[in-house]
Structures are given as structure tokens and as C-alpha cells.
N, C-alpha and C positions, 0 to 999 in steps of 0.2 A: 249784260246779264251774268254773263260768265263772272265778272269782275265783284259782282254783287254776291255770287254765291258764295265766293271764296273767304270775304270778308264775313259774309253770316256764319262759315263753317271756322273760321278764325277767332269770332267772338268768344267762346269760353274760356280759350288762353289768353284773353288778352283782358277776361272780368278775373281771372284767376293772379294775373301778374300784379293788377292796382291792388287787388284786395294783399296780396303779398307785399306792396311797395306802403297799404295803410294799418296794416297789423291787423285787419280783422276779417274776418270769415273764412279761417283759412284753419284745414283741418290741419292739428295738432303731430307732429313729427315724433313720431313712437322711440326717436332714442334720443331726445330730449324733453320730454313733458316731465313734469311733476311726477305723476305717476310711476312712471319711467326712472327718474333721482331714488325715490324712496326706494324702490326693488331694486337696485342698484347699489343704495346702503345696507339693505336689510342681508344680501348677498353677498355686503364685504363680512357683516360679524357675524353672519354664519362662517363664513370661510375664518377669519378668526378663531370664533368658537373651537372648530373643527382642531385650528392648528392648537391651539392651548392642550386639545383634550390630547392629541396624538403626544405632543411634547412629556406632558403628566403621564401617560401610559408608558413612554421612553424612558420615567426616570430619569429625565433631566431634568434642570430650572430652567425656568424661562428667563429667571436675571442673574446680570451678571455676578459672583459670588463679590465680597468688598475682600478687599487686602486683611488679610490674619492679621492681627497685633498680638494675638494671645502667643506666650511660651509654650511650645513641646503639647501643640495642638491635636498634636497625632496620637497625645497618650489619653486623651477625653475618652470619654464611656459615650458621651454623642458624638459625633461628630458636628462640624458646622452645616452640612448637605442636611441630617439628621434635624437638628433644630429649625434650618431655613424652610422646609417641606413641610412644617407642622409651625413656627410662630418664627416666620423671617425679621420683622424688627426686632425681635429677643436676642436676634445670632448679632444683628449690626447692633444694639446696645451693647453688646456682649466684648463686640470686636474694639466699640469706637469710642466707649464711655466708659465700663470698665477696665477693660487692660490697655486703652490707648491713652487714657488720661487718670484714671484714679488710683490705677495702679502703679503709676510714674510720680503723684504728687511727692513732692519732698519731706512731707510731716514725718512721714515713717521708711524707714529702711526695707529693702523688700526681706530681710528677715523677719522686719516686727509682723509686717504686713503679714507673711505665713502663718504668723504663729496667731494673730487675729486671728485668722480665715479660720483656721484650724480649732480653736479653741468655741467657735461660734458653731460649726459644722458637727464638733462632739458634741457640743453643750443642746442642740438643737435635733440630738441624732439621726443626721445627714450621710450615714455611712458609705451611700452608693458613689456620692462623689468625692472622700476622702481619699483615694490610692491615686490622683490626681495632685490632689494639694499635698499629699506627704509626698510625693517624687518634688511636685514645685518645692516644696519647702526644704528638700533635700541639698538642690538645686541652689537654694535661694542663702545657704550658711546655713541652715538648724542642724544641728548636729543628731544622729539617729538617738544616742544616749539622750537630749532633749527632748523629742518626739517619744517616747519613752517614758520620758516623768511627767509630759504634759498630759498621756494619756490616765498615767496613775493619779496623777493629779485633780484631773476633773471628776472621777470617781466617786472621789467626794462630796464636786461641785456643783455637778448635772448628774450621779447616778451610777450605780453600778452597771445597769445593761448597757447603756451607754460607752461607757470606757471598754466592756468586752466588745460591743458591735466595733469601737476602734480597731482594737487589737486586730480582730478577723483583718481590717484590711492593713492595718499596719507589717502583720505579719506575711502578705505576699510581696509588698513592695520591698520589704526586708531580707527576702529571701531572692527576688530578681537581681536586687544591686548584692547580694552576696555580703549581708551587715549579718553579722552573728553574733554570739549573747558573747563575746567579751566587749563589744560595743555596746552596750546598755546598761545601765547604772545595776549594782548588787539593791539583793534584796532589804540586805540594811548594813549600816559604815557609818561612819564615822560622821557626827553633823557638824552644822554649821554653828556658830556661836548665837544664844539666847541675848536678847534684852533683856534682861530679869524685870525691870523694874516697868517697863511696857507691858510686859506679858503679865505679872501681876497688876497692874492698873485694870488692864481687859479682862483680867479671869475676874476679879473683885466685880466689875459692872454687871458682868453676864450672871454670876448665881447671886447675886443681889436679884437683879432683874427673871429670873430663870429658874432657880436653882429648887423653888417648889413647885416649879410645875413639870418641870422633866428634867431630875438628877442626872440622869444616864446619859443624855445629850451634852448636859453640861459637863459632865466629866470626859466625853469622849472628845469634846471642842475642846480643851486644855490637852490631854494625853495625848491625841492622836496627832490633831490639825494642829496644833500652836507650838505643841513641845517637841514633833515628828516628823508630819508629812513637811511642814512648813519649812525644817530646817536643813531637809534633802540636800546635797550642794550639788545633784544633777543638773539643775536649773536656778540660776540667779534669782537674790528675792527680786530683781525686780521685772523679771521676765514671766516671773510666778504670779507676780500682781496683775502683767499685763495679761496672763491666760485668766486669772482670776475675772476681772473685771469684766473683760471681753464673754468669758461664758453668762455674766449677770447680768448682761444687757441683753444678750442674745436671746438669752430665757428667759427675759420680761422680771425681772426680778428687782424690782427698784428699789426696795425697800435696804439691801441689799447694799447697795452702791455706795454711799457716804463712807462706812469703815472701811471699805475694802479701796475707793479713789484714792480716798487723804493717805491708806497706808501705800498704796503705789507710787503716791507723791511722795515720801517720805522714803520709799525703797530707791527713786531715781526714776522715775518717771517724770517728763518735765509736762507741764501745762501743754503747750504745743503740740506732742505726742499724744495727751490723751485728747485733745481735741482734733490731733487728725487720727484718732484712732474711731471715734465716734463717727465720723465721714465715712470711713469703711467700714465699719458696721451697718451702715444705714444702707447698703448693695448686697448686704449677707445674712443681715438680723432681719431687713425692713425698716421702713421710717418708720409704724407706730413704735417699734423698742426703742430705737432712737430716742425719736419725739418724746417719749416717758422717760428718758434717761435726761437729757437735755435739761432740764430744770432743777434735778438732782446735780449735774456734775454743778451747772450756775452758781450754784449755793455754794460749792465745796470750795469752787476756785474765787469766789469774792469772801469766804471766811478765813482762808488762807491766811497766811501772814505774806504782804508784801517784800 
């Protein structure tokens, strides 16, 4: 009797074990059920969450920053903390695509390269990041007497506010490196030699073309630009071409391009040059000025003479 009862008081644990040895009727283990996984994940991305938000209120990044490529990153108006905290693939484009690779391509010199950058940023009036590219371009060979006629230069080409919004920043980066007006070209000296028989062929086209619809223009395209500005010898004709052109793509000006390529071509720009000059336009101007320039240069360089 004895032996009987103990085996009845036995019984539970012993329907309890098979049903554990057959997987079924067996209540559910609270720190692994289903149940149990989910509140378990839902309490790592809160704890995540949590960390994100504490990091962001620290004023740190959560990733790691990439390796600098850019030059004299320290002299930016943002910094790269600055740009990554507000559009982080813009800072890694910035780091990895333009100055790690387009700014090294071989087409152009990193002179010429400034003097794009530069003539795209006037022409586009970009002023806030101009005291940036005039140190680079300082940096890069342009001489400050250069930087100087490029800005009187474009004055013409994009605008009188323009060329002053330069000056404002030309004038502090001028006065940190200690450049002073015997470094900047005179107000007027002595020019450079005329084509005659060029600069008559183009004066005859334009008031043929021009000449009753606005005398004043056309008088001022021969006096100023052709017989004047143009013969400056602060700046080479053919570095005059490349600020020239470079401002006309920048500002969408297509129409523009044809007189102004062929005569770049013709000043010592080689095909090469202006085709990797249009490359680095298309990071400063944008593809659509590009893309609308692209078919104009097409034309210029297969009418060409070989």
C-alpha cells in the first residue's frame, strides 16, 4: 500500500518528464518563448535608440570621420564635423571623389584647376566660399597680380556685383598673407600687342550683326573688351580664355561658347585641357551647364582643323 501510494504521489513528475521528453504539453519557459525573443529585441533598439540619442546630444558622430584628401582643410568656412552632422555622403563625396580623384586627374594643372574653380564661383556669385579657393589658388601658383585681373576680368563677363562681392573676399585673404597693391597689376600700362586684322574681322561681324540694335554695346565690345581689357598682360591670353570660358559654362551661357572655345584654342589651350576642364566644371557648375556646354564644345572640336 505504502509502495502504491508513493508511485500515485510520483505520477505528475513522471507525466510531466515524457511530456518534456515528447515536446508537448509543456508550459512554455518565460526566457525563451517567442514572446520572450521579441521584448528582448524591441529592448536592444530601444537601448540603441537611447545610445544614438545620448551620442547626438554629445556632439559626437557616431562614424568614423574618412581620411581628409582635401588641402588646408582647416581653412574651410565648414568644417567636415560641420557638413557630416547635416549631409555625411556630401563630406565623403567631397573627401573621396573630388579632391581624392578629380582634383589629381592629369588634364589640368592644379593652377589651371584654381583658376576654373575660381572663375565658376565668380561667375556663379559663390562668394562665401571664395577666401578658401583664393588661399588654394595662392597655394596652387596663381600669382595674387592674377587673381586680381581674373576678378576685373569677369566684371565684364558675369557682372559688376559680382567682381565687387570677389574683391570683399579677395581683400582679407590679401591682407592675412601680407599681398599689397605693389602686387596687383596698375590701373592701366602698357598692353599687349593687337591682331589687327582678327580684331577687324570680329569688329566687322558684330556691327554688321549688332550695330542697329545697340551701338553702345557694340562700341563698348571693340573699346573696352577687345582693344583693352583683353590686352591686359596681367593675365595670359590664354589663361584669359580659360577664366573666359569657364565663367560661360558656369552661367549657363551657351550660346556664348563657340567664339570664345575656338579663340581659347587659338590663344594655347589644347583640346585635352578644355575637355578636362569641362570634367571639373561639371563638380562646380553642375551637369546640366555641362551637359548644355557638351555639344557646343563637340561641334567646335570636330570643325577644327586637324
Amino acid at each position: 500500500m505504502k509502495r502504491l501510494t508513493a508511485t500515485i504521489m510520483l505520477l505528475p513528475q513522471l507525466l510531466l518528464g515524457c511530456a518534456h521528453a515528447n515536446g508537448v504539453g509543456v508550459a512554455p519557459d518565460p526566457r525563451t518563448s517567442p514572446a520572450a525573443s521579441v521584448q528582448d529585441a524591441k529592448s536592444k533598439v530601444v537601448e540603441e535608440q537611447y545610445k544614438t540619442k545620448t551620442t547626438a546630444q554629445s556632439g559626437t558622430l557616431p562614424t568614423v570621420a574618412p581620411q581628409a584628401k582635401q588641402p588646408n582643410i582647416e581653412g574651410r568656412r565648414l568644417s567636415p564635423d560641420d557638413v557630416r552632422r547635416v549631409a555625411p555622403a556630401l563630406e565623403q563625396y567631397t573627401q573621396e571623389r573630388l579632391y581624392g580623384e578629380v582634383w589629381k586627374r592629369p588634364g589640368l594643372t592644379l593652377r589651371d584647376r584654381s583658376i576654373v574653380t575660381i572663375a565658376a564661383l565668380i561667375a556663379r556669385n559663390q562668394a562665401p566660399a571664395l577666401p578658401y579657393y583664393f588661399n588654394q589658388a595662392l597655394d596652387n601658383g596663381v600669382k595674387p597680380s592674377e587673381l586680381s585681373e581674373i576678378i576685373t576680368h569677369l566684371a565684364f563677363y558675369s557682372g559688376w556685383a559680382n567682381a565687387f562681392a570677389a574683391v570683399g573676399a579677395a581683400k582679407d585673404v590679401f591682407a592675412q598673407r601680407g599681398i599689397g597693391p605693389d602686387q596687383v597689376p596698375p590701373a592701366s600700362g602698357e598692353l599687349l600687342p593687337l591682331d589687327e586684322a582678327a580684331e577687324a574681322r570680329r569688329a566687322s561681324q558684330v556691327e554688321a550683326n549688332f550695330g542697329a540694335v545697340a551701338p553702345g554695346v557694340v562700341q563698348y565690345t571693340t573699346d573696352v573688351l577687345f582693344r583693352d581689357l583683353w590686352l591686359r598682360p596681367a593675365l595670359a591670353p590664354r589663361d584669359r580664355s580659360l577664366v573666359t570660358v569657364s565663367a560661360l559654362i558656369a552661367s549657363g551661357q551657351v550660346a556664348q561658347i563657340p567664339y570664345h572655345l575656338n579663340r581659347a584654342i587659338d590663344n594655347g589651350l589644347t583640346r585635352a585641357q578644355a575637355s578636362e576642364m569641362l570634367t571639373h566644371l561639371a563638380f562646380y557648375a553642375g551637369w546640366p551647364n555641362v551637359f548644355s556646354a557638351l555639344p557646343v564644345a563637340k561641334d567646335v572640336f570636330e570643325k577644327r582643323p586637324k
